[in-house]
C-alpha positions as CSV (number, residue, x, y, z in Angstrom):
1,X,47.8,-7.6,-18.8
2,X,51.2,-7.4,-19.8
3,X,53.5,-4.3,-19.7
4,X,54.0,-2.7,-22.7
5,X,57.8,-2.1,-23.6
6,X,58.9,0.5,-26.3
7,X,62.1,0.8,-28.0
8,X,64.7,3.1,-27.7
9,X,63.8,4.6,-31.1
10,X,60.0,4.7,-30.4
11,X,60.7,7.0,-27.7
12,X,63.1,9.5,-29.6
13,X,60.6,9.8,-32.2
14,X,57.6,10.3,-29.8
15,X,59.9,13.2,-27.9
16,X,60.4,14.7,-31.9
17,X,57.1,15.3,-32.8
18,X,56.2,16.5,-29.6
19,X,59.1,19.1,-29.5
20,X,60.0,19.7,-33.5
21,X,56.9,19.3,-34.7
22,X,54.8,21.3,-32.1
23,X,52.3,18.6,-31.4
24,X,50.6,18.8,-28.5
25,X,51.4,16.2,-25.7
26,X,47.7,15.1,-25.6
27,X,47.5,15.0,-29.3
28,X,50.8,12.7,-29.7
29,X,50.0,10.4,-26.9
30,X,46.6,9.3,-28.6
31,X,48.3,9.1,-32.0
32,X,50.8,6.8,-30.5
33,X,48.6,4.7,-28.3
34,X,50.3,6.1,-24.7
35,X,49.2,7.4,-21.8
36,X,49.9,11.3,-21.9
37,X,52.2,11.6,-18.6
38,X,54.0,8.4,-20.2
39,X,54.8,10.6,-23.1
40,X,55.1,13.7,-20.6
41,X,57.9,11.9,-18.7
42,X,59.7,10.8,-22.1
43,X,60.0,14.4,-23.2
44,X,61.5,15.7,-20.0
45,X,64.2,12.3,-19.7
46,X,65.4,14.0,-23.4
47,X,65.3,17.0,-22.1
48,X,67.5,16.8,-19.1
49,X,70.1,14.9,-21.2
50,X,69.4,13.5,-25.0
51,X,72.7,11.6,-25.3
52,X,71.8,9.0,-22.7
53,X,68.0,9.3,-22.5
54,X,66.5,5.9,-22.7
55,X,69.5,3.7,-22.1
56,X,67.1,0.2,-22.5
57,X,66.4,-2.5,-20.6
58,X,69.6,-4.2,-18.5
59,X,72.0,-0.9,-19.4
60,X,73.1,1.8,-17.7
61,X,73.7,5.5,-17.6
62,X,77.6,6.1,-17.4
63,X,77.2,7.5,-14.4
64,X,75.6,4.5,-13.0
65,X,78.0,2.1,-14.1
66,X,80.7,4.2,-12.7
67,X,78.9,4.2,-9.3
68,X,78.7,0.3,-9.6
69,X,82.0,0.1,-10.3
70,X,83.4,1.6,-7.8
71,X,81.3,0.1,-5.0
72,X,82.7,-3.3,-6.3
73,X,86.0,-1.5,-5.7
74,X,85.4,-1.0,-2.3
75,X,84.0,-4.1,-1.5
76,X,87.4,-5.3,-2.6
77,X,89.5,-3.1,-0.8
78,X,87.6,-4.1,2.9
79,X,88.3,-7.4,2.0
80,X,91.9,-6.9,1.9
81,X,91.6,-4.6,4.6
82,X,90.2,-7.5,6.4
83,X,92.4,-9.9,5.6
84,X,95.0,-7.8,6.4
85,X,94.3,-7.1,10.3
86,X,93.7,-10.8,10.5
87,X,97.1,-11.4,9.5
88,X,98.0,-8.7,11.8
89,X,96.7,-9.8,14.8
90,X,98.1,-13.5,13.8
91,X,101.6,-12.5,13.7
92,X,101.0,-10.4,16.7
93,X,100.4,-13.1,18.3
94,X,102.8,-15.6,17.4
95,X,106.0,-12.9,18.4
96,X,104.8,-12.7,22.1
């Protein structure tokens, strides 16, 4: 059985008629065809921030990207580094 996949959309409006509309959880999820702590998880993901809730499949939160950008950063810089103290020790050597 293949995993279902809903769109960004699909999930805002799901979170909107549970929490504008005052439809029950239970109610929604067997209107929509989901599993209730599916629906349950959606409206909490809104809750603790709307603006980037649901950021689809392959994306990242800001945050996230931020975090993966500055571990590529590092990764840079100790490779310098690294370079660096081979150089070092290179020269070191040579001027004895």
């Amino acid at each position: 059985m293949e995993r279902r996949k809903f769109t960004r959309e699909f999930k805002l409006e799901a979170v909107k008629l549970v929490r504008d509309r005052g439809v029950t959880v239970a109610q929604a999820a067997r209107d929509l065809g989901v599993h209730g702590t599916v629906l349950r998880r959606w409206v909490q993901e809104c809750a603790a921030d709307s603006q980037q809730a649901f950021p689809g499949q392959g994306q990242m939160k800001p945050d996230q990207l931020e975090i993966e950008r500055l571990r590529r950063e590092v990764a840079k810089l100790k490779a310098e580094r690294d370079i660096l103290k081979k150089a070092a020790a290179y020269f070191a050597k040579e001027s004895l």
